[in-house]
LUMRO-205515 format. One record per residue: x, z, y negated of N, C-alpha, C in turn; residue in three letters; residue number from 1. Coordinates in Angstrom, 2 decimals, decimal comma. Layout:
R      n.px      n.pz      n.py     ca.px     ca.pz     ca.py      c.px      c.pz      c.py   res     n
R         X         Z         Y         X         Z         Y         X         Z         Y   ala   NUM
...
// end
This chain:
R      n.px      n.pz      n.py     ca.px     ca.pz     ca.py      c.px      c.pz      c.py   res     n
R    331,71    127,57   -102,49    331,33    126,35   -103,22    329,89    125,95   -102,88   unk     1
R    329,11    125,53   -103,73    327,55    125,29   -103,24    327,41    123,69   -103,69   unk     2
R    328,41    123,33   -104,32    328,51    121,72   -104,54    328,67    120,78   -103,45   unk     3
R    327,72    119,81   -103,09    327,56    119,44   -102,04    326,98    119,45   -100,60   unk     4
R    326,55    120,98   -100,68    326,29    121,99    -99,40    324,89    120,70    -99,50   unk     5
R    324,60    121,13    -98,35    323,17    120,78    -98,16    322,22    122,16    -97,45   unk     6
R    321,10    122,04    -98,39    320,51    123,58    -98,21    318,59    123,46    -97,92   unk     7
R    318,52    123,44    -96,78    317,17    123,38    -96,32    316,17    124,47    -97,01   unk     8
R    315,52    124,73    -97,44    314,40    125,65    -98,55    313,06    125,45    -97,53   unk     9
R    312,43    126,43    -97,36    310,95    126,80    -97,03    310,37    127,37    -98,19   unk    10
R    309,28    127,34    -98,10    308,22    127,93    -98,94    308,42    127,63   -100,10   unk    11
R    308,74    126,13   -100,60    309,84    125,62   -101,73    308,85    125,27   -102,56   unk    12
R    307,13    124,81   -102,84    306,59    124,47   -103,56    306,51    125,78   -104,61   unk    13
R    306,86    126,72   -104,71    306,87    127,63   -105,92    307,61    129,18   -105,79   unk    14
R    307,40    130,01   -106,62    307,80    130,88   -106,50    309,85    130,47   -106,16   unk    15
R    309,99    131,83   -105,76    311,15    132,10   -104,91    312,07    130,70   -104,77   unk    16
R    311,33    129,84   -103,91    311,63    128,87   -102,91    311,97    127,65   -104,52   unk    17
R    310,75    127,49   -104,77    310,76    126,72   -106,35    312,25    126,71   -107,16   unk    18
R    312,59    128,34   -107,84    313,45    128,18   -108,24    315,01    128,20   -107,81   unk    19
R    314,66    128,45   -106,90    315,79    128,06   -106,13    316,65    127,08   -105,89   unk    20
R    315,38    126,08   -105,74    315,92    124,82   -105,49    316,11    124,21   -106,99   unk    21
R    315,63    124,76   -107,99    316,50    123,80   -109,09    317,46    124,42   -109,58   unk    22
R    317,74    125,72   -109,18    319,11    125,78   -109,65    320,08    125,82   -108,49   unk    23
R    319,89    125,55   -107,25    321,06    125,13   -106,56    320,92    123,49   -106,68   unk    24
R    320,38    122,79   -106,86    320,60    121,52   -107,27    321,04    120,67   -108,66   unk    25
R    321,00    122,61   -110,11    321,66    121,98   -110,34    323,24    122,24   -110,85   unk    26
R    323,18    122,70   -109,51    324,83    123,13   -109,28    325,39    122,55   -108,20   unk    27
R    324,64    121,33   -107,31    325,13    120,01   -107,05    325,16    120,18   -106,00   unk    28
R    324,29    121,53   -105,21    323,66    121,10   -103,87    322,95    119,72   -103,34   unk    29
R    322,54    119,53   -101,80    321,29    118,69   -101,89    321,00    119,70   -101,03   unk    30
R    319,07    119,28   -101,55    318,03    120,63   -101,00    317,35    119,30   -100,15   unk    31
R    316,73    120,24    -99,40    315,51    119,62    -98,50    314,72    120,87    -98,65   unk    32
R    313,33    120,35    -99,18    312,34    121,02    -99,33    311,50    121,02    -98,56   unk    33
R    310,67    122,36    -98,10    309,85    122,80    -97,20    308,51    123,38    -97,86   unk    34
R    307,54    123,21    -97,54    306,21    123,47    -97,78    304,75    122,63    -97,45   unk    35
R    303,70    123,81    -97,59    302,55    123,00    -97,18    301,63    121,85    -98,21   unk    36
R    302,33    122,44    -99,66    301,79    121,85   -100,83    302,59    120,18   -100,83   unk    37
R    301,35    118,80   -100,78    302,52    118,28   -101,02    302,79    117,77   -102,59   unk    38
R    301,96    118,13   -103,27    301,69    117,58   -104,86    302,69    118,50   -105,29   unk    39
R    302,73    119,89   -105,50    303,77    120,54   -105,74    305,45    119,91   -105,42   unk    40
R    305,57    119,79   -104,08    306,55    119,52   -103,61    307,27    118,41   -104,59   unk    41
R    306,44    117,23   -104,42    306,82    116,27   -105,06    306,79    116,22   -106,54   unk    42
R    306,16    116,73   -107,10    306,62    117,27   -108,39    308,01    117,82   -108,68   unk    43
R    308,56    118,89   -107,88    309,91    119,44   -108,37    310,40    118,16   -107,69   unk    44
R    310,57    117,90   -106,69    311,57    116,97   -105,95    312,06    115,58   -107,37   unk    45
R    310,36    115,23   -107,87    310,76    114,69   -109,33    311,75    114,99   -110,49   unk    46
R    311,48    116,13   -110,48    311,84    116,89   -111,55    313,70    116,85   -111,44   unk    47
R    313,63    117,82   -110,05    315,35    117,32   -109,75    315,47    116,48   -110,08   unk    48
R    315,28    115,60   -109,28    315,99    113,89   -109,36    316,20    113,30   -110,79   unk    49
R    315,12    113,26   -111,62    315,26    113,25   -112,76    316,17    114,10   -113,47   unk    50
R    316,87    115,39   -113,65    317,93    115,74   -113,98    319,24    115,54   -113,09   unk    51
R    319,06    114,53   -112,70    320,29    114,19   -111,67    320,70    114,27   -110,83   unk    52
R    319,81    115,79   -110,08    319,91    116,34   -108,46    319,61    115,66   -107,52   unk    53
R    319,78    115,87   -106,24    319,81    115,12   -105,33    318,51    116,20   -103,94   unk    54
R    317,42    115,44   -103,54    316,67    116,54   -103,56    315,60    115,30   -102,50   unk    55
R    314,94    116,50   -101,47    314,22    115,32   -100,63    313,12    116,36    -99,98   unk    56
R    311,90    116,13    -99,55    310,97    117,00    -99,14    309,63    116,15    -98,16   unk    57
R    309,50    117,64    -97,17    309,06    117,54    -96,29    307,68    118,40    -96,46   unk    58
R    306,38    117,66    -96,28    304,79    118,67    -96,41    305,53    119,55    -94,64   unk    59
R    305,46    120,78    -95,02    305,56    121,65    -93,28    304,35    122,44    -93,43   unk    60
R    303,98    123,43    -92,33    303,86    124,54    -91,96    304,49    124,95    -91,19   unk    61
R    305,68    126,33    -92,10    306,54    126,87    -90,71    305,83    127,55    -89,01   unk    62
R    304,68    127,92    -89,25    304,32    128,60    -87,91    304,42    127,44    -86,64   unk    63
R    304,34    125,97    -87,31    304,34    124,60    -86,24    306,14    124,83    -85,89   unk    64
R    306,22    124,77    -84,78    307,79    124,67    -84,15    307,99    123,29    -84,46   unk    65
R    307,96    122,63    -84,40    307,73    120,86    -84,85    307,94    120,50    -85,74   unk    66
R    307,25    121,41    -87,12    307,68    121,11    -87,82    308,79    121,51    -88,65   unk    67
R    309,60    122,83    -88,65    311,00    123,25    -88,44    311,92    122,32    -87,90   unk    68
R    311,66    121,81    -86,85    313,04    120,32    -85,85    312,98    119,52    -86,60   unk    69
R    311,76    118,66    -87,56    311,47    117,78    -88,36    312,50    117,89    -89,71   unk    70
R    312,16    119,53    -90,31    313,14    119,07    -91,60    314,66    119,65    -91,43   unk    71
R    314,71    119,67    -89,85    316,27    119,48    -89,60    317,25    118,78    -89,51   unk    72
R    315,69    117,67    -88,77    316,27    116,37    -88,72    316,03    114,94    -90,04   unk    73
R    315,51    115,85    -91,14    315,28    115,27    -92,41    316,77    115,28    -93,32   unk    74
R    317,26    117,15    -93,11    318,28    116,76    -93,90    319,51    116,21    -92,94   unk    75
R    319,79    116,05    -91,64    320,73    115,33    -91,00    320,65    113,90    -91,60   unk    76
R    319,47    113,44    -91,62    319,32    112,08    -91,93    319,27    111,66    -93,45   unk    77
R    318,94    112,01    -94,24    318,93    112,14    -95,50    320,32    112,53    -96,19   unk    78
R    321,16    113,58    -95,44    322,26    114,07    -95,85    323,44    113,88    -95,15   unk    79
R    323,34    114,37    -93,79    324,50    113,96    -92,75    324,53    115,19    -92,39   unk    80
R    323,96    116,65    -92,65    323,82    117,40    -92,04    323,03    118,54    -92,59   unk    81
R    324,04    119,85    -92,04    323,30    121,38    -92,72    324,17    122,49    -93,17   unk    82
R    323,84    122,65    -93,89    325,04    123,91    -94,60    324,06    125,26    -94,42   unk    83
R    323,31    125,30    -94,98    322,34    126,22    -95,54    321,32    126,05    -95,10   unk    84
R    320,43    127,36    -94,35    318,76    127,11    -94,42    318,15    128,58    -94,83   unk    85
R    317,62    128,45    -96,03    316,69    129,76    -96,94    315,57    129,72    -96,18   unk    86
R    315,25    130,77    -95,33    313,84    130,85    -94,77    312,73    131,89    -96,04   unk    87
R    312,57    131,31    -96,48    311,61    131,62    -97,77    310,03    132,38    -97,76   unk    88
R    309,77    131,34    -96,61    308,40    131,31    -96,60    307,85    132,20    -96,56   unk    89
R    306,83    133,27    -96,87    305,91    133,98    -96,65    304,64    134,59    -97,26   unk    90
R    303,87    135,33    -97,00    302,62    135,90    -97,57    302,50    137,29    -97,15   unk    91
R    301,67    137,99    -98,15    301,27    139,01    -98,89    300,25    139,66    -98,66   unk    92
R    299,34    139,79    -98,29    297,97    139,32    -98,24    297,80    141,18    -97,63   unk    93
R    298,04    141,95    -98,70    297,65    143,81    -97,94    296,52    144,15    -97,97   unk    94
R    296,37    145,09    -97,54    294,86    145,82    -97,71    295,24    146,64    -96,76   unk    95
R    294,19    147,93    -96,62    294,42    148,70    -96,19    294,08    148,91    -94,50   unk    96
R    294,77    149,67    -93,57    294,42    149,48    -92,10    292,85    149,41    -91,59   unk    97
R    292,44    150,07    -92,25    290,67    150,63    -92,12    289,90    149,38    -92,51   unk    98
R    290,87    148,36    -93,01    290,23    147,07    -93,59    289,78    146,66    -92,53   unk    99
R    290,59    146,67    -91,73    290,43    145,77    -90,41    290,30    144,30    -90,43   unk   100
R    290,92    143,90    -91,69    291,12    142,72    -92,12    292,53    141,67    -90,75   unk   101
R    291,68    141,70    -89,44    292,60    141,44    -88,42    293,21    139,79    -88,53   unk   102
R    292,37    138,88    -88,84    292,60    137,87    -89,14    294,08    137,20    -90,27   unk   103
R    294,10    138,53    -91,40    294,84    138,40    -91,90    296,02    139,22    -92,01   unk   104
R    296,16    139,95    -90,83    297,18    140,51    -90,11    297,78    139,38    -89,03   unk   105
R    297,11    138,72    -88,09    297,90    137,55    -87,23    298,70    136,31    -88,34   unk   106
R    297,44    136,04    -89,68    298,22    135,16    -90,29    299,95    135,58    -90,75   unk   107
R    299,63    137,00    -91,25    301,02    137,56    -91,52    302,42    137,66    -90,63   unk   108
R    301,71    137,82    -89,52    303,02    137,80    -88,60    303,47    136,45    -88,04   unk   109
R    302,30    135,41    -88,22    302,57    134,11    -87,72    303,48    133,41    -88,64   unk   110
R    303,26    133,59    -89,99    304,08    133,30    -91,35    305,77    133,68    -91,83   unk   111
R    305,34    134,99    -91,38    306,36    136,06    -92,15    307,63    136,16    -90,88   unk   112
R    307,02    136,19    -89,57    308,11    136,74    -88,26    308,00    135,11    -87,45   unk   113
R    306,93    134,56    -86,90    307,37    133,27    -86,69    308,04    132,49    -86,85   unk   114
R    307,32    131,81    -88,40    308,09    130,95    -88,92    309,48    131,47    -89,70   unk   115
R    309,79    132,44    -89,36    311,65    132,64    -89,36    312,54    132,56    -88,00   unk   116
R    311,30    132,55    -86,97    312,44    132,46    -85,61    311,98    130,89    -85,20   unk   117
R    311,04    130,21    -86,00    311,14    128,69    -85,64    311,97    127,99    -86,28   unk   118
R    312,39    128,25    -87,81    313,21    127,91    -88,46    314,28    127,99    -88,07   unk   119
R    314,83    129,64    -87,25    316,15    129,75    -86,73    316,34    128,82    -85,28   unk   120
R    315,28    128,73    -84,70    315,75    127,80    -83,28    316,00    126,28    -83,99   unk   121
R    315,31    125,96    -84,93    315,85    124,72    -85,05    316,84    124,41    -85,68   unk   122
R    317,56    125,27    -86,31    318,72    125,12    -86,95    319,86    125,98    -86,15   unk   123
R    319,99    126,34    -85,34    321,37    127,37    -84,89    321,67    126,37    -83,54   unk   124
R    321,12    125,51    -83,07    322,05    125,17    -82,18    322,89    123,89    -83,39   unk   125
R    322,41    123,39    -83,95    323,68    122,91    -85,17    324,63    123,86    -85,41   unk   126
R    324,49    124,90    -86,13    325,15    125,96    -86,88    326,27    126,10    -85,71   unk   127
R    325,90    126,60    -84,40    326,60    126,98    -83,17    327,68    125,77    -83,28   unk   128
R    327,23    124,10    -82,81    328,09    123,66    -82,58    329,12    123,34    -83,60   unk   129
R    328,83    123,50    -84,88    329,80    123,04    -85,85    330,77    124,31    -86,59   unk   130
R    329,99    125,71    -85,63    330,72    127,28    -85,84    331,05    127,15    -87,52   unk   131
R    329,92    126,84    -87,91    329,44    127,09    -89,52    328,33    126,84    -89,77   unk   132
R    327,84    127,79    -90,96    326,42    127,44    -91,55    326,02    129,20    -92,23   unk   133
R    324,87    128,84    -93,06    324,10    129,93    -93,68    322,89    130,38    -93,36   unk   134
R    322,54    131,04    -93,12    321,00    131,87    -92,81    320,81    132,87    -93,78   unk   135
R    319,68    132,57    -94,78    319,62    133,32    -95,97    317,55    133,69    -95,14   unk   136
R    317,25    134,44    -95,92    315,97    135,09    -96,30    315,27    136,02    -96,59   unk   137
R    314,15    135,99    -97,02    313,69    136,37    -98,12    312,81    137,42    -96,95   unk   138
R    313,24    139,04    -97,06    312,67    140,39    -96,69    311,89    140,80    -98,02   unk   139
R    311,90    141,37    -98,57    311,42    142,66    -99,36    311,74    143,81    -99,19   unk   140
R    311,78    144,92   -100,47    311,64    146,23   -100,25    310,59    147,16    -99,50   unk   141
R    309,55    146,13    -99,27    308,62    146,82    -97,86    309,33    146,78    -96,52   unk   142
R    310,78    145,81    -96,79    310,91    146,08    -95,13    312,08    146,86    -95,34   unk   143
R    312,16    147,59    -96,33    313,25    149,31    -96,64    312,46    150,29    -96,89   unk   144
R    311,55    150,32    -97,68    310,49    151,75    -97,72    308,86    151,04    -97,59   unk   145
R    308,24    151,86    -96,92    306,98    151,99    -96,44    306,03    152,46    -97,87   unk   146
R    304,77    151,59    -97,28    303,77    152,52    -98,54    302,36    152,12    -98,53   unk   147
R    301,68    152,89    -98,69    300,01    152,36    -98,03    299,71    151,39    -98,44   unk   148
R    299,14    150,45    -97,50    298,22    148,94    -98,08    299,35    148,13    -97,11   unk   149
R    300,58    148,56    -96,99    301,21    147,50    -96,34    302,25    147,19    -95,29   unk   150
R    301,04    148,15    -94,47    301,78    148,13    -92,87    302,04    147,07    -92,62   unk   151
R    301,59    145,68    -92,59    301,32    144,60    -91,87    302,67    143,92    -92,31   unk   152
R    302,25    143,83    -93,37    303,15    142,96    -94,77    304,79    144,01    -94,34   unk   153
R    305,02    144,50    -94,20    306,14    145,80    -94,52    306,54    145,34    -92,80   unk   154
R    305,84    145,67    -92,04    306,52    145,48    -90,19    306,93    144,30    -90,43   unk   155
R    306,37    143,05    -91,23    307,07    141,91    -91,24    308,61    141,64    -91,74   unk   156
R    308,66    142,77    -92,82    309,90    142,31    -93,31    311,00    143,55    -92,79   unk   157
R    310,13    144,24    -91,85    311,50    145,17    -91,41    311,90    144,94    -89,97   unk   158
R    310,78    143,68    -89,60    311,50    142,85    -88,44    312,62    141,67    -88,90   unk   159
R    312,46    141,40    -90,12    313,38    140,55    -90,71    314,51    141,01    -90,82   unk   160
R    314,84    142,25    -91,38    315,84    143,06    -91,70    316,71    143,29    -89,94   unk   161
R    315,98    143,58    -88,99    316,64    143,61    -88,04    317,51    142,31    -87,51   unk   162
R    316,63    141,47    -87,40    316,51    140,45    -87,00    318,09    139,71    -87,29   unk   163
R    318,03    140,01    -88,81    319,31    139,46    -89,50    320,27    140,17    -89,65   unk   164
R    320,29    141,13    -88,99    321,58    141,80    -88,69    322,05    141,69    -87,09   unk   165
R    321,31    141,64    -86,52    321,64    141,09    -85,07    321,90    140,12    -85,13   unk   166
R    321,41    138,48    -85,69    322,03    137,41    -86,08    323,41    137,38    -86,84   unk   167
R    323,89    138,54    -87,91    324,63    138,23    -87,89    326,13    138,84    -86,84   unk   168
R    325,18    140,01    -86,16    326,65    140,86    -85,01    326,69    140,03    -84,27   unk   169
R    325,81    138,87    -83,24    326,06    137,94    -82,78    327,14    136,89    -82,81   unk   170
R    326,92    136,44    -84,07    327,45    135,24    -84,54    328,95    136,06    -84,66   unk   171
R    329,27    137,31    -85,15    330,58    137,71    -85,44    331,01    137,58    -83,68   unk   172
R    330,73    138,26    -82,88    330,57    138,02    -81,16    331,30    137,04    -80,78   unk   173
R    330,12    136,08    -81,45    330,77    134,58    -80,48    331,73    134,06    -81,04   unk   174
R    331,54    134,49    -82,25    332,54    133,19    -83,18    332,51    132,38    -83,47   unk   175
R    330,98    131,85    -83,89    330,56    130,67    -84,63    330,38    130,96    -85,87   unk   176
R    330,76    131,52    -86,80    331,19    131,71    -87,82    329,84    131,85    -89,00   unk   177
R    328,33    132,01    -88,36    327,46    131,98    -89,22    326,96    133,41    -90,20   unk   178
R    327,15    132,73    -91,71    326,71    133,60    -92,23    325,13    133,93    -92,71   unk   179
R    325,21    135,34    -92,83    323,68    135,63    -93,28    323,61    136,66    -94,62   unk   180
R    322,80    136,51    -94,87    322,29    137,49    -96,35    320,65    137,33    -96,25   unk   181
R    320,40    138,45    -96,15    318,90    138,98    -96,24    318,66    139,63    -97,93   unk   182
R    317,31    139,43    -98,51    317,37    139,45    -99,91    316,23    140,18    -99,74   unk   183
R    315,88    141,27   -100,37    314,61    142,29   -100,40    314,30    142,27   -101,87   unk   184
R    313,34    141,51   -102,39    312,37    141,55   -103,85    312,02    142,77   -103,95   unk   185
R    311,66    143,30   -105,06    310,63    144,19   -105,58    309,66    143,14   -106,17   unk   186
R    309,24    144,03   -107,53    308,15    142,83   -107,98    308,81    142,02   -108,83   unk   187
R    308,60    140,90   -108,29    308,88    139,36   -109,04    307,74    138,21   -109,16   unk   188
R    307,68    138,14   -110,25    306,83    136,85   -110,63    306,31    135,94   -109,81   unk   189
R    305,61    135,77   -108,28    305,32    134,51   -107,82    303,62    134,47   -107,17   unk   190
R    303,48    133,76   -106,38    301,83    133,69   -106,21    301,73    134,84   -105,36   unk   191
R    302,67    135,85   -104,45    302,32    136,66   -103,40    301,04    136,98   -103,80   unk   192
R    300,70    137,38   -104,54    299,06    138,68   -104,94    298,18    137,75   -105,11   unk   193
R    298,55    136,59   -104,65    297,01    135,57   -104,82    296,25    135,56   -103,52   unk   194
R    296,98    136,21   -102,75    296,54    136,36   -101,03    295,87    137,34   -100,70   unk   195
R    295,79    138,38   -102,04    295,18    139,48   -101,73    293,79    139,59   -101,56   unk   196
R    293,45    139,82   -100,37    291,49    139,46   -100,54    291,02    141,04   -101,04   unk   197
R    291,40    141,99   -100,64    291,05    143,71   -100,61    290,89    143,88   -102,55   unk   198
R    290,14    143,89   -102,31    289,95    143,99   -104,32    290,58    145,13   -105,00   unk   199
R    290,74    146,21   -104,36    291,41    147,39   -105,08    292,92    147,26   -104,69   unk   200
R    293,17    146,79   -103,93    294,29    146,38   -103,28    295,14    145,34   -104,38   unk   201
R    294,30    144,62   -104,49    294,31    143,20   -105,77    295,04    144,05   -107,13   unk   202
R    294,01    144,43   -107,37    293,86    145,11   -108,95    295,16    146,24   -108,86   unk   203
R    295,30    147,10   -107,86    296,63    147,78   -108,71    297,87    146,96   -108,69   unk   204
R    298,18    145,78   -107,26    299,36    145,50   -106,89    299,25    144,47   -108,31   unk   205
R    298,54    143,78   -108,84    298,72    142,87   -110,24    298,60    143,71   -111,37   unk   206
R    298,47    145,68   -111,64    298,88    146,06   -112,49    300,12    146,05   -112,71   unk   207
R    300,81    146,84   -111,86    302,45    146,87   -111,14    302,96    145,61   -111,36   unk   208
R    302,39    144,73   -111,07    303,32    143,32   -111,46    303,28    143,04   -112,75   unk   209
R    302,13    143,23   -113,62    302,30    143,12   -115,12    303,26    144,17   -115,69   unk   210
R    302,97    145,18   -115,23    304,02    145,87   -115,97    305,64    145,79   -115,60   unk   211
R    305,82    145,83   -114,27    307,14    145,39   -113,84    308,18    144,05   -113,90   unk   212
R    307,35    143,09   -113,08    307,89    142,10   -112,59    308,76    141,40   -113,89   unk   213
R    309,37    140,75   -112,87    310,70    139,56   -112,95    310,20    138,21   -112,98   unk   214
R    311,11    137,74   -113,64    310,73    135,95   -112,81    311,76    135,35   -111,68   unk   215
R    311,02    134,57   -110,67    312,06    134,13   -109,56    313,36    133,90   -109,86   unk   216
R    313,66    133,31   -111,32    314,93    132,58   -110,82    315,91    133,65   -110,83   unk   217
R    315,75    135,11   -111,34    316,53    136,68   -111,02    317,03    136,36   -109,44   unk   218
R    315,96    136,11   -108,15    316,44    135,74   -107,38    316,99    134,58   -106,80   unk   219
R    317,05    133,93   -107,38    318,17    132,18   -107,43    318,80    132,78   -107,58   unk   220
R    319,50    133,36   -108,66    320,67    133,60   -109,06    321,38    134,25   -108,07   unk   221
R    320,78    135,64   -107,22    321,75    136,01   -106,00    321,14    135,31   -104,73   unk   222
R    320,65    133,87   -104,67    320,87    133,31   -103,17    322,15    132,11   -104,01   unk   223
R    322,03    131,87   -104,84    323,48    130,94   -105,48    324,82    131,77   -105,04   unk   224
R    324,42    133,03   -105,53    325,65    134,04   -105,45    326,24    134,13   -104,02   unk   225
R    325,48    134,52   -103,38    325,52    134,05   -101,86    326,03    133,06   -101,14   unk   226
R    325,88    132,01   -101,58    326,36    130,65   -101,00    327,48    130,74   -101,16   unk   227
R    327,89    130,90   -102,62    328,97    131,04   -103,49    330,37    131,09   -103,02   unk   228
R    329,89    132,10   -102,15    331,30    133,11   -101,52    331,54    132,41   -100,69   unk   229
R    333,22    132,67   -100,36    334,20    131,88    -99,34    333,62    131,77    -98,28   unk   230
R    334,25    130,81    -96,97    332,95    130,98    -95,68    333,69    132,28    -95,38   unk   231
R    334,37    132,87    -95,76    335,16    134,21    -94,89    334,51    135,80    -95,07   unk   232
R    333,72    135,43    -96,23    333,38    136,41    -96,68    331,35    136,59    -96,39   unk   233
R    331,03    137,60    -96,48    329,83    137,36    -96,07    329,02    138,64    -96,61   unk   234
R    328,16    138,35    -97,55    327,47    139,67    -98,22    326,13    139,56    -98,05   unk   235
R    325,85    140,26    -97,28    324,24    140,62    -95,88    323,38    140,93    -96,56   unk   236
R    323,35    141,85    -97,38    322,20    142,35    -97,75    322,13    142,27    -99,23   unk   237
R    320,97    141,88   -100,02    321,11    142,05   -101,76    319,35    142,74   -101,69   unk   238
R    319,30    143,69   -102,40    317,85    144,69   -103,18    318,28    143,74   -104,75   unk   239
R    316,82    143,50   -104,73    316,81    143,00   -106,35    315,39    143,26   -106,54   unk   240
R    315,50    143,90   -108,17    314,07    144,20   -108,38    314,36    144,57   -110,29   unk   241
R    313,20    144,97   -110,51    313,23    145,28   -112,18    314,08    146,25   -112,62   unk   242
R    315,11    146,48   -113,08    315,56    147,30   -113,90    314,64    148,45   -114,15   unk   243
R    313,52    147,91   -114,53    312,41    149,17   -115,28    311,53    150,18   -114,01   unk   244
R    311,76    149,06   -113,00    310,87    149,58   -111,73    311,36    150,52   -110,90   unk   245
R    310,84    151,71   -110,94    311,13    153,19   -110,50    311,41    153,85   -109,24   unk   246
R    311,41    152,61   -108,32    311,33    152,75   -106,82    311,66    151,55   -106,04   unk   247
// end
């Protein structure tokens, strides 16, 4: 049932995170929204509310530990607790090793692997004591197959992939009952390639997306699907990508 849940969202001002939150709200979640945008933010948070959803948001940056405890303690207070937290957030930003584009290799791991284990400390000692809750996020098919331009980007999401499978052999362990589903994109419709500074880098990964891509809410639809399921049941992993896309 996702009616009622209350479902914490990162990286919620667009893309991914964006549609997400209006279609689990409007299937009668409440979201707490996460992001650095706050004009965005408050725009959808409008938008819900105005179709009837129930919907509340927080300006973050996940790499701040601070600010993760903050919209934990936004939807406790706002809602009465936590069902769900989509760790969403991340960036894109490839080029090739020889770039030596180092600056935007620390941003990547501070984004992409950080702010998913700040998100998780502030939400699992809840999850623990109430031996329920969801841990959803957003990997990619870089963190299942490798491919030049995106070592950086790719180690990020195949630390994710680990990450959330040990979270969830754990949790089976103790017996706090938390579920997880890790979601690996191909190309889908969102700002990732706006991060791209490497110009050739730029130009093919936004050919590939014109010709391929999806629009986010393909992936709403299996983090809804996800929720969906009984707490007994628990489906870890979803690949979603274009039909047309060859790899």
């Amino acid at each position: 049932m996702i009616k009622d849940k209350v479902v914490i969202i990162t990286g919620a001002s667009s893309g991914i995170g964006e549609a997400s939150a209006k279609l689990l709200a409007s299937k009668g979640a409440k979201v707490v929204l996460g992001a650095r945008r706050d004009r965005q933010l408050r725009q959808l948070v409008d938008e819900i509310q105005r179709d009837g959803g129930q919907a509340v948001y927080q300006v973050m940056d996940v790499v701040n530990p601070s600010d993760s405890a903050e919209i934990v303690n936004l939807a406790k207070e706002r809602f009465g607790g936590i069902d769900v937290i989509f760790l969403n957030a991340g960036i894109m930003p490839n080029s090739p090793l020889s770039a030596l584009k180092t600056d935007e290799w620390n941003q990547t791991v501070d984004i992409n692997i950080k702010g998913v284990l700040n998100g998780i400390a502030a939400v699992l000692p809840t999850f623990i004591s109430q031996k329920s809750g969801h841990v959803i996020t957003t990997s990619s098919v870089a963190g299942l197959k490798a491919y030049p331009g995106g070592a950086v980007y790719g180690g990020t999401k195949w630390f994710v992939r680990d990450f959330m499978e040990v979270l969830r052999m754990e949790s089976a362990q103790e017996g706090t009952k938390i579920r997880t589903a890790t979601i690996y994109p191909a190309a889908i419709n969102t700002e990732l390639l706006n991060q791209i500074t490497n110009q050739d880098m730029a130009e093919k990964m936004t050919e590939l997306y014109e010709q391929y891509g999806i629009s986010p809410d393909r992936v709403a639809n299996v983090v809804a699907f996800a929720i969906d399921q009984p707490e007994d049941t628990n489906v870890n992993e979803f690949t979603i990508g274009p039909t047309t896309q060859p790899w």
